[in-house]
C-alpha positions in Angstrom: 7.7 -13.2 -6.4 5.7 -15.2 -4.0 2.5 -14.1 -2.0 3.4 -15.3 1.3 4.5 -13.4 4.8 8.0 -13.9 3.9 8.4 -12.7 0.5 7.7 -9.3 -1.4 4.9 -8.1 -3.7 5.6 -6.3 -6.7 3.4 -2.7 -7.3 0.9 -4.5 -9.3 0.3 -7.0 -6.5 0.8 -4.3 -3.9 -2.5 -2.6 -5.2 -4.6 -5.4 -6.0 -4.2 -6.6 -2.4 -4.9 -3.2 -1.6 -7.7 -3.1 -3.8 -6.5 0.1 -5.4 -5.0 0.7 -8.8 -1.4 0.5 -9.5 -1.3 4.6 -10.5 -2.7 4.9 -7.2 0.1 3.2 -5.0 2.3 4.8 -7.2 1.0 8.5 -6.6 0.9 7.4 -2.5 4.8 6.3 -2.8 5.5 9.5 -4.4 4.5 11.8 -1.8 5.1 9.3 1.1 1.4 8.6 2.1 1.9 4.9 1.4 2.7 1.8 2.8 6.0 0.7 3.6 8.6 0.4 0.3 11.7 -1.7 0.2 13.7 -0.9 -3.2 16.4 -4.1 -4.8 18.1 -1.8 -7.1 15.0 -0.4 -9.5 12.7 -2.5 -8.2 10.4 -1.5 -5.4 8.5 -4.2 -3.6 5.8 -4.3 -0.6 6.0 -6.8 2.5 2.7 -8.2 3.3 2.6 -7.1 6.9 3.4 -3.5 5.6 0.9 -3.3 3.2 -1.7 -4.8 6.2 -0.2 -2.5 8.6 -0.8 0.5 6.5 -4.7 -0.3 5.9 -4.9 -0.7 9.6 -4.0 2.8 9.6 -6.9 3.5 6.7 -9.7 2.2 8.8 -12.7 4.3 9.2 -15.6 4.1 11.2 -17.7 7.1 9.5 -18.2 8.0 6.0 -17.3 11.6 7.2 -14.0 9.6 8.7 -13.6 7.7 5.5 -13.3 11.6 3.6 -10.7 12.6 5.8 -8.5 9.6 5.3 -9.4 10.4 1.5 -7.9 13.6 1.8 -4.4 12.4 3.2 
């Protein structure tokens, strides 16, 4: 799977973009407070522009900010 705009990133490559672990990702799929997921049979893969689109949505100006979105 390529890195590029066009193609899909696999959960490991989903969370290292994302700079989080893979459990992580996977426990943010689960109860829907993560990005974007696009399943080919078994296999669930991220776009690119999702996974940007979500951390958008992450931002924080404030450490007190930054809890909240913690607490998501």
């Amino acid at each position: 799977m390529g890195n590029d705009d066009s193609g899909f990133f696999d959960t490991r490559r989903a969370a290292d973009y994302l700079c989080l672990s893979r459990r992580t990702l996977d426990g943010y799929r689960v109860t829907g407070d993560g990005p974007a997921v696009h399943r080919f049979g078994n296999r669930v893969r991220y776009r690119r522009s999702d996974l940007d689109a979500w951390a958008a949505t992450r931002r924080a100006t404030t450490t007190a900010e930054a809890d909240r979105l913690g607490a998501r």
